[in-house]
mmCIF file of the C-alpha atoms, coordinates in Angstrom:
data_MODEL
# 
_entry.id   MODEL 
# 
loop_
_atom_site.group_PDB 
_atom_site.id 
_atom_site.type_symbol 
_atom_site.label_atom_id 
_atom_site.label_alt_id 
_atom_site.label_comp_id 
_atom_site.label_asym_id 
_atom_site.label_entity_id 
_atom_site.label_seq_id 
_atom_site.pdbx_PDB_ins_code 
_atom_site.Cartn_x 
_atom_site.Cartn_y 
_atom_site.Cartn_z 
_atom_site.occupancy 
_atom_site.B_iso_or_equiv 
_atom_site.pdbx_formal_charge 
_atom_site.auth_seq_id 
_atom_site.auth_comp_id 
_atom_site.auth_asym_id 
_atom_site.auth_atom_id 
_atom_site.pdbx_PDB_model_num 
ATOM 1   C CA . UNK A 1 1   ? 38.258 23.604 45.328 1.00 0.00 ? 1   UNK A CA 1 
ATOM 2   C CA . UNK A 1 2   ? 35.036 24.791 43.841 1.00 0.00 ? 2   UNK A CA 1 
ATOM 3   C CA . UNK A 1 3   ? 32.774 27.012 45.945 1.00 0.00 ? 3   UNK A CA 1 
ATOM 4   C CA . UNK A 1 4   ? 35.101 27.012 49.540 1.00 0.00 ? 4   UNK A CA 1 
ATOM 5   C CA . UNK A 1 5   ? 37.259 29.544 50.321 1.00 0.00 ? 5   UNK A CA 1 
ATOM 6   C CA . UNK A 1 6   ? 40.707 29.086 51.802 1.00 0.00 ? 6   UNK A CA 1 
ATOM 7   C CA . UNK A 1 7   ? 43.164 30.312 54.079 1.00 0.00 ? 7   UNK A CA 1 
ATOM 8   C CA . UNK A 1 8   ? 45.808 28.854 56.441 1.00 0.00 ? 8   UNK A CA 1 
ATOM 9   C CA . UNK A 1 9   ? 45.169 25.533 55.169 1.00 0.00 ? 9   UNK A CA 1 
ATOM 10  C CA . UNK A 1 10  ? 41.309 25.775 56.740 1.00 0.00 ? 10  UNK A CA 1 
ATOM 11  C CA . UNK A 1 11  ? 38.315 25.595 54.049 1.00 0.00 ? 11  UNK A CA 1 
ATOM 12  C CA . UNK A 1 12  ? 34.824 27.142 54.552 1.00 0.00 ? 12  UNK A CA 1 
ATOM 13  C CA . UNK A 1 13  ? 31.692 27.063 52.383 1.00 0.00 ? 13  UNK A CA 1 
ATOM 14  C CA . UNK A 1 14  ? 29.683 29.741 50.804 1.00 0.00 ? 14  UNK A CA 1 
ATOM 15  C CA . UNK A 1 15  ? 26.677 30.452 50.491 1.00 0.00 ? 15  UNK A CA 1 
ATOM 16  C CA . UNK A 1 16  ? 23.860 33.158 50.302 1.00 0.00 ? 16  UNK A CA 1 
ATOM 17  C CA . UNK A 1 17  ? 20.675 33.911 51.757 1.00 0.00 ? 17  UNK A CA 1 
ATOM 18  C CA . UNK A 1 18  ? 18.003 35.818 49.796 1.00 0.00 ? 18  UNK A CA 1 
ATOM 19  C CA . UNK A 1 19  ? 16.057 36.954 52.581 1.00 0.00 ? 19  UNK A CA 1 
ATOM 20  C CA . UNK A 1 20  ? 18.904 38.075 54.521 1.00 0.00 ? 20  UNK A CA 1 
ATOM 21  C CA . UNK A 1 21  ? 20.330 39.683 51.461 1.00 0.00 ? 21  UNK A CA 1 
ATOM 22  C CA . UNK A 1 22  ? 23.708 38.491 52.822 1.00 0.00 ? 22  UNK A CA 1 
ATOM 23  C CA . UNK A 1 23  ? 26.733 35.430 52.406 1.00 0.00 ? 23  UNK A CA 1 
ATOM 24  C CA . UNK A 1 24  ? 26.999 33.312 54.873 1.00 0.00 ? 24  UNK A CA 1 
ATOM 25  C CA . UNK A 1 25  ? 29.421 29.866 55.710 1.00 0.00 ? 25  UNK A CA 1 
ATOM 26  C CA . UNK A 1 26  ? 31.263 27.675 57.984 1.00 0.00 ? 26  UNK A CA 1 
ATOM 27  C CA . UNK A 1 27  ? 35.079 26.299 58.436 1.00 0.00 ? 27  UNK A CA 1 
ATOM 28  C CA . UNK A 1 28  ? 34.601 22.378 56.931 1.00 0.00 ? 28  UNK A CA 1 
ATOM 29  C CA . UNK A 1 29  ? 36.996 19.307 58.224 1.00 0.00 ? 29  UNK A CA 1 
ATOM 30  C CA . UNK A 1 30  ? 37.370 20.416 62.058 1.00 0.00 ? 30  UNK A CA 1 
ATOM 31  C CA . UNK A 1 31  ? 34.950 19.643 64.446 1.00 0.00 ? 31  UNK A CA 1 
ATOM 32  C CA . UNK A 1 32  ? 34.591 24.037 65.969 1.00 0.00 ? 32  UNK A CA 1 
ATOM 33  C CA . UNK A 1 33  ? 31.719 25.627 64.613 1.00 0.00 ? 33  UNK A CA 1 
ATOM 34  C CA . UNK A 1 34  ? 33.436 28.648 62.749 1.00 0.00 ? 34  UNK A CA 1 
ATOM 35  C CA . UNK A 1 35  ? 30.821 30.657 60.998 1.00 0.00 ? 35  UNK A CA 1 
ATOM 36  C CA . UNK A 1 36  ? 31.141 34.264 58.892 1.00 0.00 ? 36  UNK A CA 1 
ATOM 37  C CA . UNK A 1 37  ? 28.869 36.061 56.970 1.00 0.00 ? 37  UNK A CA 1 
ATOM 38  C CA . UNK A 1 38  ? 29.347 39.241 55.173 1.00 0.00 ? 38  UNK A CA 1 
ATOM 39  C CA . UNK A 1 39  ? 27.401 41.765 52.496 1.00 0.00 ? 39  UNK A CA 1 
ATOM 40  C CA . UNK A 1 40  ? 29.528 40.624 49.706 1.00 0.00 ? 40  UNK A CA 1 
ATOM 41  C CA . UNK A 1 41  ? 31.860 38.621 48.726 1.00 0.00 ? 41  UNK A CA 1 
ATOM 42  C CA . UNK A 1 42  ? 34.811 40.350 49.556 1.00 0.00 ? 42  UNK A CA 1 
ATOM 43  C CA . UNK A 1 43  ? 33.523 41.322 53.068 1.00 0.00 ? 43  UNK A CA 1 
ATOM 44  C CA . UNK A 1 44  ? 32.676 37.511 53.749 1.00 0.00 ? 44  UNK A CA 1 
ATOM 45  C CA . UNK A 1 45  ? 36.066 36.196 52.368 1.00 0.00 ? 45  UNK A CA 1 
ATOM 46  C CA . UNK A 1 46  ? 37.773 39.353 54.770 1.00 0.00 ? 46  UNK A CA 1 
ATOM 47  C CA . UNK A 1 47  ? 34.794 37.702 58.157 1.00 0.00 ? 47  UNK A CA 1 
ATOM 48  C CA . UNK A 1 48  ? 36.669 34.232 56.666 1.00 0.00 ? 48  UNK A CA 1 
ATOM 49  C CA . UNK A 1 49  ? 40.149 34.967 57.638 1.00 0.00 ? 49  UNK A CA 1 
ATOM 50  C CA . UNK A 1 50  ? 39.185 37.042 60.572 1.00 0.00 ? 50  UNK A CA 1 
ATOM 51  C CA . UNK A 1 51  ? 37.512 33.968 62.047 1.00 0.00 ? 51  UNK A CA 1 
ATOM 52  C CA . UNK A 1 52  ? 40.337 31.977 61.234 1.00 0.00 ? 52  UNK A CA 1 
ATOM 53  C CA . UNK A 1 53  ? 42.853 34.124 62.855 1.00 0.00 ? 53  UNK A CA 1 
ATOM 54  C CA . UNK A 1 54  ? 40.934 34.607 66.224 1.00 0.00 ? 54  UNK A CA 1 
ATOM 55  C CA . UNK A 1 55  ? 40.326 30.781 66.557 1.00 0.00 ? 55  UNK A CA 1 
ATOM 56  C CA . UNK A 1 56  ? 44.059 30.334 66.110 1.00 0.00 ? 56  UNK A CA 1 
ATOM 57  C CA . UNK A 1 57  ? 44.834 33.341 68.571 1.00 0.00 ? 57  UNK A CA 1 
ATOM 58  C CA . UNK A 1 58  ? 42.440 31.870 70.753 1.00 0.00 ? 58  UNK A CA 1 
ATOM 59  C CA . UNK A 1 59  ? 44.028 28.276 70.810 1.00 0.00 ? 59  UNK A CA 1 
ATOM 60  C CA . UNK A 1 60  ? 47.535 29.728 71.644 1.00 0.00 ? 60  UNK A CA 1 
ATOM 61  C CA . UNK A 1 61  ? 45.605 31.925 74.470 1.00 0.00 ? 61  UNK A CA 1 
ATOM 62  C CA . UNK A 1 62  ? 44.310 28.725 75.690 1.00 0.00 ? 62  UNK A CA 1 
ATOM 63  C CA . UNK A 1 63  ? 47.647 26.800 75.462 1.00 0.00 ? 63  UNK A CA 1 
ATOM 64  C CA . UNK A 1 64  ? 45.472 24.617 73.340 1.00 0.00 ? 64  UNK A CA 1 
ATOM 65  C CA . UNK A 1 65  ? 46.439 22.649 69.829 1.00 0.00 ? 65  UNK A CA 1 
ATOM 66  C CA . UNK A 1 66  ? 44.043 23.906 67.237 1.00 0.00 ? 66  UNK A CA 1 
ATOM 67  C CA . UNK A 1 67  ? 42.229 21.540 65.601 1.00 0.00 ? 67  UNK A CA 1 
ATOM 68  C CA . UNK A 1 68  ? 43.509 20.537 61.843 1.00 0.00 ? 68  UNK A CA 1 
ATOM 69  C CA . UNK A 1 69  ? 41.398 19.474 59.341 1.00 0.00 ? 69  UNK A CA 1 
ATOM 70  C CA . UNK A 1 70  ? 42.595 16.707 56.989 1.00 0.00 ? 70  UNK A CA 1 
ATOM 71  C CA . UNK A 1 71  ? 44.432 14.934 58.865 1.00 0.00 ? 71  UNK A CA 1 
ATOM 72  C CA . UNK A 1 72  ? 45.094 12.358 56.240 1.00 0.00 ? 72  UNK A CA 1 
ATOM 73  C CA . UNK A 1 73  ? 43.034 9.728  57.992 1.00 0.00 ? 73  UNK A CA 1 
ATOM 74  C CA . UNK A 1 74  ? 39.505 9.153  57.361 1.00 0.00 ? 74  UNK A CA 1 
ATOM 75  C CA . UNK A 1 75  ? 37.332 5.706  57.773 1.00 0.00 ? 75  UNK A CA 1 
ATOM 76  C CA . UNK A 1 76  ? 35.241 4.721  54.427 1.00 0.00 ? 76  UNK A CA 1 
ATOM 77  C CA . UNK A 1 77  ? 32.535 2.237  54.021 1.00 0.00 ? 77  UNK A CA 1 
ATOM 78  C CA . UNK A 1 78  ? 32.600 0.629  50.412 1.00 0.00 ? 78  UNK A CA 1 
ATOM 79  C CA . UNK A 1 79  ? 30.620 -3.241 49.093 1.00 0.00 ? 79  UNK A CA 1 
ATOM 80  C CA . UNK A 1 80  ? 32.619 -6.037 50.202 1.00 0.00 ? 80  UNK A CA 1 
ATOM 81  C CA . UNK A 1 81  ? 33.490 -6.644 46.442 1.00 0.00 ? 81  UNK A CA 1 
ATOM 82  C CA . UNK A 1 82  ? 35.331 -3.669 45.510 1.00 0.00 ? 82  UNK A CA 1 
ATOM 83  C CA . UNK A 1 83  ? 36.931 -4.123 49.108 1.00 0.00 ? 83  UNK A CA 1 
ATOM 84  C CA . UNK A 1 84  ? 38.281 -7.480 47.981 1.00 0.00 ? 84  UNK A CA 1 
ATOM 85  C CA . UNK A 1 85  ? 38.917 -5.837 44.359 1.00 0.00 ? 85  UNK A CA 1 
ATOM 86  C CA . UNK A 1 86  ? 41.197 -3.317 45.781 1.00 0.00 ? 86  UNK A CA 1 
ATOM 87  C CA . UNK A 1 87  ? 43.150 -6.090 48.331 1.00 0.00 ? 87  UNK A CA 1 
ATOM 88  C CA . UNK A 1 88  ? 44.001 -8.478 45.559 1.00 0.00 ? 88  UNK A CA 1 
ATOM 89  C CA . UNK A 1 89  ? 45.430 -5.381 43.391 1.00 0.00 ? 89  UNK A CA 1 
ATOM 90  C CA . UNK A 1 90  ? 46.813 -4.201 46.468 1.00 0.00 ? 90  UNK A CA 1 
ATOM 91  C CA . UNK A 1 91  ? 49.116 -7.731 46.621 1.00 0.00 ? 91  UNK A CA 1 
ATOM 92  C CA . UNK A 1 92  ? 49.313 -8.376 43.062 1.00 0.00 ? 92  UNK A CA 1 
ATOM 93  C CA . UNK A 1 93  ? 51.143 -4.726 43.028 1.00 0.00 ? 93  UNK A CA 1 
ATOM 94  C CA . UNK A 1 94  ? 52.895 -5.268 45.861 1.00 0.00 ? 94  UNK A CA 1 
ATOM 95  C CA . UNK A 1 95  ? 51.129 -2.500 47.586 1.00 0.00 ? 95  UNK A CA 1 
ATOM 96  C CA . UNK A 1 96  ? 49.522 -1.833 51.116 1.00 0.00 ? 96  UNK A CA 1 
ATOM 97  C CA . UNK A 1 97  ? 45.985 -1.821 51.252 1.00 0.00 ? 97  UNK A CA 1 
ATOM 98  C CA . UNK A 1 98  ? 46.048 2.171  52.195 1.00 0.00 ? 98  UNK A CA 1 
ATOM 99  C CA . UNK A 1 99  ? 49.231 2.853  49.389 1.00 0.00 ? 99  UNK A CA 1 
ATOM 100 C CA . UNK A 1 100 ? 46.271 1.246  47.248 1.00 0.00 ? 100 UNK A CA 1 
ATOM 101 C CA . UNK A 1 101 ? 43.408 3.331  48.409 1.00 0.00 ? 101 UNK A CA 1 
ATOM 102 C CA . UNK A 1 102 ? 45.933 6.511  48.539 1.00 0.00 ? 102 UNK A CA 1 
ATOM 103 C CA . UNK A 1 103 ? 47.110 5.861  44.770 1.00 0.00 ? 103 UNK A CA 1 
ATOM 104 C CA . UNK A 1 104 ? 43.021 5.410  43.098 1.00 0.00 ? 104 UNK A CA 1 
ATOM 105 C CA . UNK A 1 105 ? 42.123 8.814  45.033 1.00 0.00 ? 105 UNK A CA 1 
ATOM 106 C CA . UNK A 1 106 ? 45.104 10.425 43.689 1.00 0.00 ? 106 UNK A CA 1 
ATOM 107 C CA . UNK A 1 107 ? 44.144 8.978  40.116 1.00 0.00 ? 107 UNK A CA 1 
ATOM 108 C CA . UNK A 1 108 ? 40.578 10.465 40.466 1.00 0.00 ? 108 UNK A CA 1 
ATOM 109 C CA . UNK A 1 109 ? 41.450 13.768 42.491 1.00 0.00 ? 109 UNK A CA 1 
ATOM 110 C CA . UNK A 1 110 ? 45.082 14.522 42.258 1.00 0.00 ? 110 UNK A CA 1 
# 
């Protein structure tokens, strides 16, 4: 996935600011503000994790679900057109709408 780091099926960004001298990111696809930072790589990928594991900790403290990103259901906004485009393959195919949707990400992604 490019430029994220992973871990327990969570994702977070880097990134690196010059006048802090230092890497910095956040946990993408959940709605928590996780942040980490760390002096190099390895230290901010190690801050990662750590973050990770004490929100998770934290939720079972709590007695709470933690939050999981990528659920598998998102809402899109696309031109009329290509929405009717994508019905009428969706029928001639004998597909639902979201099997159709599902299958053209997994051509351009999977």
């Amino acid at each position: 996935m490019g430029n994220l780091l992973s871990y327990k099926n969570y994702n977070g960004t880097v990134e690196y600011s010059k006048e802090d001298k230092c890497f910095f990111g956040k946990v993408v696809g959940i709605k928590s503000l996780l942040s980490y930072e760390g002096d190099s790589v390895q230290e901010l990928e190690q801050d990662f994790q750590n973050v990770i594991d004490e929100y998770l900790a934290d939720c079972k403290e709590r007695n709470v679900e933690p939050e999981q990103p990528y659920k598998g259901t998102f809402n899109v906004r696309i031109s009329p057109e290509l929405h009717r485009n994508i019905a009428v393959y969706a029928i001639e195919h004998g597909k639902s709408l979201n099997a159709a949707v599902e299958e053209a990400i997994g051509n351009m992604v999977g």
